[in-house]
N, C-alpha and C positions, 0 to 999 in steps of 0.2 A: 154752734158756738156756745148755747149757754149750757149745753150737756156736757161741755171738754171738758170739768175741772178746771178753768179759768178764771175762776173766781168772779163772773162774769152774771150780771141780776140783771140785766134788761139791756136790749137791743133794741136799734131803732133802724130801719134801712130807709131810705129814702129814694123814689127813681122819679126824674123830670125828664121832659123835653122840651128845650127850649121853641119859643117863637110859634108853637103847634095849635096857639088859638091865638085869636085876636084880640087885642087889648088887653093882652097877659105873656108877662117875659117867660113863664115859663109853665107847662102842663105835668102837676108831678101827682105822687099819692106818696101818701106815707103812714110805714106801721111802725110799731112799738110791742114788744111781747115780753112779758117775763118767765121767768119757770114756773108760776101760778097759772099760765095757761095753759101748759102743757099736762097732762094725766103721766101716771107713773107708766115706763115702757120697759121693756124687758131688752136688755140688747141681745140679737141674734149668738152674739159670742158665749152668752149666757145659758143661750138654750141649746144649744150642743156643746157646752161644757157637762150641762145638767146642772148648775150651778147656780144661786141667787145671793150674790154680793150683800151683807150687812148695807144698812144706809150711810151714806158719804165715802163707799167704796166705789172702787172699779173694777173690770177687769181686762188684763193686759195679755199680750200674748209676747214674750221675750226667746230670742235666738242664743244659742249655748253654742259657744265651739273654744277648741283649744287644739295647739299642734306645738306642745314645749313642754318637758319634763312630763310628770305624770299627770294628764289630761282630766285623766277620771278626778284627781286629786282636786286638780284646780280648777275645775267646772262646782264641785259639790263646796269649794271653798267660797265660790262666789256665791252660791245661791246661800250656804248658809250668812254667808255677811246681810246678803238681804233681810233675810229672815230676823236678825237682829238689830233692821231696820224699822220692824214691822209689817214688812213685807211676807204675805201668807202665801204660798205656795199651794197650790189646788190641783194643782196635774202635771204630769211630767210626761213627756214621750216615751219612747226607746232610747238608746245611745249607737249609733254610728258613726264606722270608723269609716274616711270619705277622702280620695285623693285629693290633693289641695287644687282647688283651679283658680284660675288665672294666673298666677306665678306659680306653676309646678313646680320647681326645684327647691321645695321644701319640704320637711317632714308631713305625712299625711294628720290629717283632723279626726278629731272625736266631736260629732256635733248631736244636737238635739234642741229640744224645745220644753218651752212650760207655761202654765198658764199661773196669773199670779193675779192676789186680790190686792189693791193698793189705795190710800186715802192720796195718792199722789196728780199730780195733774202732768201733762206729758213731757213737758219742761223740767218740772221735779223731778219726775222720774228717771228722766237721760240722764239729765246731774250725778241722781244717785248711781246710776251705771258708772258711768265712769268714772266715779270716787271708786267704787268695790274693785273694778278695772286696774286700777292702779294703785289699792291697796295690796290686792293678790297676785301683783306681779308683774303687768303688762308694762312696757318701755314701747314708745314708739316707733314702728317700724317707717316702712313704704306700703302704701294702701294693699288692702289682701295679702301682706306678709305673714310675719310669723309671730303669734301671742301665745301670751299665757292663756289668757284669757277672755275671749269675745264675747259682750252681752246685746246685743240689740234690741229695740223695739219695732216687733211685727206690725200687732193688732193694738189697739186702745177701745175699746167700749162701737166698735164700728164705726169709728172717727174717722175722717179723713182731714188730715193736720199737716201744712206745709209754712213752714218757719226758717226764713234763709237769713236770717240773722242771728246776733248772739253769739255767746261761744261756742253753743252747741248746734247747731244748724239740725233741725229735722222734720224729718217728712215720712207722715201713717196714712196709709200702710206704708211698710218698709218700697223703696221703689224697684227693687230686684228679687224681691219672693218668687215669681213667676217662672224664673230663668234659673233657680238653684236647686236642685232636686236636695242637696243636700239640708233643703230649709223646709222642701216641699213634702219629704218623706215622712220626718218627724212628726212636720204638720198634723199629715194623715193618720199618723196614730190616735190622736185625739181629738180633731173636727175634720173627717175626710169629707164629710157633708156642707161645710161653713162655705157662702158665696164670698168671696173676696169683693169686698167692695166699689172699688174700682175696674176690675178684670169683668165681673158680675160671671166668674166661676167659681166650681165649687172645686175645694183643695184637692179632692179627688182628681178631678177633668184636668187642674194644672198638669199635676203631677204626670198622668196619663197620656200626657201632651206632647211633654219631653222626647227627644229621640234619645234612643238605646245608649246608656252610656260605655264608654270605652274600659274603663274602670267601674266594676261594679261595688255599690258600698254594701259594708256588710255590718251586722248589727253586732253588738257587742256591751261586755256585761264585766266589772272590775270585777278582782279577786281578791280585795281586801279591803276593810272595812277602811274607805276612803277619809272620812272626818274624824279618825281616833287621831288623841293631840300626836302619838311617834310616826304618822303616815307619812313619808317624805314623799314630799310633789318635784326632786332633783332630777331623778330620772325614773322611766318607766315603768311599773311593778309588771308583773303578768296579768292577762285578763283572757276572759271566755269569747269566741268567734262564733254565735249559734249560727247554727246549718251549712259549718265546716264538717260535724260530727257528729253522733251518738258519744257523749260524754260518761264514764265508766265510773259513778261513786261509790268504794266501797264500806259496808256495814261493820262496825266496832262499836259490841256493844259490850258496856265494861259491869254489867246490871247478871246476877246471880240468876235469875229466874225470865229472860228472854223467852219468848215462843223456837227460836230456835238455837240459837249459840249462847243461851247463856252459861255465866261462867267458866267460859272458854277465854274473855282476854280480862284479867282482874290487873291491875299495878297499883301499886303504892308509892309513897316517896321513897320506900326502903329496898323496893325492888329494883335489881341492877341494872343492865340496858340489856341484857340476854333473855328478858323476859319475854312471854308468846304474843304480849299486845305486838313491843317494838319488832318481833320477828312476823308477827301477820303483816304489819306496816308496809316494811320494805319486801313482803313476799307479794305484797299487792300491790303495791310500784313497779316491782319487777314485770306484773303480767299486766301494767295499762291501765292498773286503776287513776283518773282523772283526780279524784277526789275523797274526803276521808271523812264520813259521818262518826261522828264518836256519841252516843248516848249511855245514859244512863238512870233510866225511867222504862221500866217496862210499860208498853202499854198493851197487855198480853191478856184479855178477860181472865179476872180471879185474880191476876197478879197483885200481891202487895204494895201499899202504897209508901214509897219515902217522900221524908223532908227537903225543903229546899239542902238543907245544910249536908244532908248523906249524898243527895247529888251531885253536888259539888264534890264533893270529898270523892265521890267516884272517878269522875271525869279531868280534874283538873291537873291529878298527875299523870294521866296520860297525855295530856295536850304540852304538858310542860315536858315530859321525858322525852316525846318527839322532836319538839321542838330543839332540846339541849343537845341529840342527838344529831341535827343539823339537815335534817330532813324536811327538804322544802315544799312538800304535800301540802295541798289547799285544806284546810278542816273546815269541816262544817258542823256546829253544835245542833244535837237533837236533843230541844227541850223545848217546852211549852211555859218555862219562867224565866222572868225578863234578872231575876238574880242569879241565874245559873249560865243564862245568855251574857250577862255582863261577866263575870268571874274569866268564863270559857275566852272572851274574846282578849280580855284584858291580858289572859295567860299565853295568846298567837293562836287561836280562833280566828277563821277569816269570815264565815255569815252562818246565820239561824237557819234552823231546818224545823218547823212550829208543825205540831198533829194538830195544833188547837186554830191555827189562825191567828192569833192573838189574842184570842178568847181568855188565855189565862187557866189557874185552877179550875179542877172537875167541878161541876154541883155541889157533891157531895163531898166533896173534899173539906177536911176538916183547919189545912193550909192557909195560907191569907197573903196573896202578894199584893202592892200597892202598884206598884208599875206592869205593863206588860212588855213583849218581847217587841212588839211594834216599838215604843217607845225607845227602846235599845239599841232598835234599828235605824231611826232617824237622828238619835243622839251621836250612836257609830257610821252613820255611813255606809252600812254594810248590806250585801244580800241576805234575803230574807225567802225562805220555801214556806208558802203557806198552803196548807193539806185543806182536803174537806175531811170535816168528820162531826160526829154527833157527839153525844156522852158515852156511853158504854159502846162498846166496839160493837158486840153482837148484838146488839138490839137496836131496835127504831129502824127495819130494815123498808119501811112502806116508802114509797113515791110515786103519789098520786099521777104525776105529767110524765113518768119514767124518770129511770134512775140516772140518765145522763140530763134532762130538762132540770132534773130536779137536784142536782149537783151541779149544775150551770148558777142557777138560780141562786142558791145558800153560797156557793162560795163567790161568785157574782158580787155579791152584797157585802159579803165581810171584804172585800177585796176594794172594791169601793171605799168602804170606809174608809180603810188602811192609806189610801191613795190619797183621801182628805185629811187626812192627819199630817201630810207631807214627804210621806215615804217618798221615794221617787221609784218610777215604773221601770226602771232599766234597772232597777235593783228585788223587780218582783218576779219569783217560777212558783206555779201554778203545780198541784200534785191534788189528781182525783180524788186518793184517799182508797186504793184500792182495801181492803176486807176491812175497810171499819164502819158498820153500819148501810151494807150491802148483800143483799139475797147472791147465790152464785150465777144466776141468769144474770144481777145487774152488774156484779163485775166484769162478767164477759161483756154486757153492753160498751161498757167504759171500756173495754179491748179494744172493742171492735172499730170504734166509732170515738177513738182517744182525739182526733183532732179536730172534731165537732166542736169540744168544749170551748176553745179560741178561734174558731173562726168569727170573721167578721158578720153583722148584724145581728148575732144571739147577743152575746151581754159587753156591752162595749167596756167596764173595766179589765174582761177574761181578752178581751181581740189582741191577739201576735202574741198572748204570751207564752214565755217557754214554759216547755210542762218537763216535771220528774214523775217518772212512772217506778213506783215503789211497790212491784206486782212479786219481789223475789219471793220465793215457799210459802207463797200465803194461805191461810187453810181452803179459800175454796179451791185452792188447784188440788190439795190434797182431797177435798172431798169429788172434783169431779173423777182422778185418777181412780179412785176407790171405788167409786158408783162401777168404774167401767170392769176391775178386779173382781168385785165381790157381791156389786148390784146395789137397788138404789142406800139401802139401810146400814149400808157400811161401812164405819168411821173411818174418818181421813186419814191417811195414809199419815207418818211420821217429816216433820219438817225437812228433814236430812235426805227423804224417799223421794221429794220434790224438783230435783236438780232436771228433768226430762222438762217434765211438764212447764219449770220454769223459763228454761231455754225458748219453749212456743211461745208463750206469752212476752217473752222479751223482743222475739221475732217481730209480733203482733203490735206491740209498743213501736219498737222503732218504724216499720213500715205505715204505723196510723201518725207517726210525727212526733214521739218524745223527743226531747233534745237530751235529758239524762235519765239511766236507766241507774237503779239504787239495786245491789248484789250482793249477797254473801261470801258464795265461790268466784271470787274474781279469776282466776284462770280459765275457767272451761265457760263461763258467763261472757270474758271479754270474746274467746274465740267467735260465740254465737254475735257480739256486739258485730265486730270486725266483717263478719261475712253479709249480718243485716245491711250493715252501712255501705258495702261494695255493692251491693241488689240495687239496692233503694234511695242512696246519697250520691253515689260516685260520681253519677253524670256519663259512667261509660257506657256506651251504647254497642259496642265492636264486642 
């Protein structure tokens, strides 16, 4: 009680037994404690967040779901009203999409979960749920109907709080955790370890608990930058179903000096719609491309460096002539600046595709941005691909614990960060960073062994996430092709010469668990996608 946040300085409990001695009405004892006797404690929720709450915080564990207009829209509306509450956001699940139960006959759910840091006490906090509740939309239904928007309170600081009075009546832990897979899954993304208090299981064992369900939920990831002010939450936009697919993105790079295509797709505002960008476009829709990288920054060892301002200048009339063109391709911006990133999305960009992480300008870059592309992302709403990689591409090839520990590790960490900055995790894919800063023995490791990187117990901000494998004509495939043509001392074979060899390696991606593979030739690349996924996704056994 004097840990709730209830403003609460001293307790006194009192226990008697009447008549239990003689010559005395009653046998009692009695104590009095303040929070001066207690020592500072760490709440369990704490330490499998990884997390240590500023002082006169807390932290809380809140339920997300939504099953009305666009889902993604009005879950990321709610969290941000919190947020300019004051409310810190510190971790976020996955996002799944989950048949409705108890009243099936309604559209299905998008749910998940977050952990959040709050100076609020648990009463405060329900309040504020339900003011954001029904600022964003919510109208009351019949119990487990259908909302905009659903917030609950799971976990509080490992409280246990039952208050049946009031206007808001509640009880922590939530008293149906146990029995929802769809509360229980999310959970597990970010304390599969945490004992539930009351149950005295761990999120894991719940979950595991459960019988098979009839409907299986599946994870899922928006296709457009959800908190831009034009996002409408009226009705559904498109979004990503990971481990429905091998997802096909294809490569548009509008940059003169690429490692392989460059100056192959240039457009300007003066160029007409017959131009080779918009004709690769719709030649890569035609053959299955998912999705559309447009960069314009080479990051090509040697390659010349441009300004924010020529990047822009590169990329934004291609994003706008497609768009004019009525072509409803997902784009994804490839930049490492949170100005190129904002421009791109403002123009119908739907998420960041980062070589840096969020790291921002090179070292040695002589550039200066004040924001980075994280920033952009939390502001927008939107998906975010963050790579591993060093400074110069070809050097700093050493990793001491091996090149997949040691790429667990580094991006591990900036991914972390990322996470506490408030991004949310069903808006984060994961890309090893194939030939930047890797020996050709370690990129084959990263082949081989691609779905190490996310599995669970290595690095808990990389567990379940989806990966992009960006392995198309990368020079070590040209240099292993070469070795095997002309012996060891053979230079790599030309970008263009790569189309075989990249085919294996896409094989290799999708059977180690990419969810999206990044391509050039999207015709003859999709085919190899197509026949990976029938092997190794299909579920056909016959």
């Amino acid at each position: 009680m004097l840990r709730a946040g209830q403003h609460i300085n001293e307790a006194t409990v009192r226990v008697g037994k009447p008549s239990a001695l003689m010559m005395a009405d009653t046998a009692a004892v009695q104590i009095t404690r303040t929070l001066s006797d207690f020592g500072p404690s760490t709440p369990a929720l704490c330490r499998e967040l990884d997390y240590k709450p500023s002082e006169g915080q807390h932290i809380g564990i809140l339920a997300l779901g939504s099953n009305m207009g666009d889902r993604f829209v009005n879950i990321e509306r709610g969290l941000q009203a919190l947020e300019k509450e004051g409310v810190k956001i510190v971790d976020t699940s996955y996002l799944y999409e989950t048949k409705a139960m108890y009243h099936e006959d309604q559209a299905s759910f998008v749910n998940g979960v977050c952990a959040i840091s709050t100076s609020l006490n648990p009463t405060e906090l329900i309040k504020l749920l339900k003011r954001v509740e029904s600022e964003v939309g919510r109208t009351p239904t019949f119990r487990n109907g259908p909302r905009v928007v659903d917030l609950d309170i799971l976990f509080y600081d490992d409280l246990s709080v039952n208050i049946t009075e009031g206007e808001f009546p509640l009880q922590i832990p939530h008293p149906r955790i146990q029995e929802r897979e769809f509360v229980l899954r999310p959970l597990s993304d970010i304390l599969p370890a945490y004992n539930h208090p009351i149950e005295q299981k761990s999120i894991q064992k719940l979950l595991s608990s459960l019988p098979t369900a009839e409907h299986p939920m599946h994870r899922v990831m928006p296709l457009i930058p959800t908190a831009h002010p034009t996002a409408s939450a009226e009705t559904q936009h498109p979004y990503l179903t990971w481990g429905s697919k091998t997802y096909v993105m294809a490569t548009l790079n509008t940059t003169p000096d690429s490692f392989s295509d460059g100056g192959e797709h240039s457009l300007t505002p003066q160029s007409s719609e017959s131009s080779s960008t918009l004709q690769y476009v719709r030649d890569s829709l035609e053959n299955g491309a998912d999705i559309l990288d447009i960069g314009g920054y080479s990051t090509r060892p040697g390659a010349t460096p441009v300004s924010p301002e020529d990047e822009i200048a590169r990329v934004i009339p291609a994003i706008r002539a497609i768009r004019e063109s009525g072509l409803k391709v997902p784009i994804s911006i490839d930049t490492f600046r949170a100005d190129v990133a904002r421009a791109a999305l403002t123009a119908g960009a739907n998420w960041i595709n980062d070589v840096r992480a969020g790291r921002g300008e090179y070292n040695d870059s002589t550039f200066h941005q004040s924001e980075s592309t994280i920033d952009v992302a939390h502001e927008f709403g939107c998906p975010i691909v963050l790579m591993h990689s060093r400074e110069l591409a070809d050097k700093d090839k050493s990793y001491p614990s091996g090149t997949l520990q040691g790429v667990r590790n580094e991006l591990g960490q900036q991914i972390a960060a990322v996470l506490r900055s408030g991004v949310r995790r069903w808006n984060l894919i994961a890309d090893p960073g194939y030939g930047f800063s890797k020996t050709i023995s370690g990129n084959v490791q990263l082949l081989r062994n691609l779905k190490q990187l996310v599995e669970p117990g290595a690095c808990r901000a990389l567990t379940g996430m989806p990966i992009l494998a960006g392995t198309s004509r990368k020079g070590y495939l040209g240099s292993i092709v070469a070795c095997r043509r002309g012996g060891q001392d053979a230079a790599p074979v030309p970008a263009k010469e790569r189309e075989w060899a990249t085919a294996a390696a896409l094989a290799a991606c999708i059977q180690a668990g990419a969810d999206i593979v990044r391509v050039h030739n999207v015709k003859a690349m999709g085919d190899v996608v197509a026949v990976a996924d029938k092997i190794w996704r299909s579920g056909d056994d016959n």
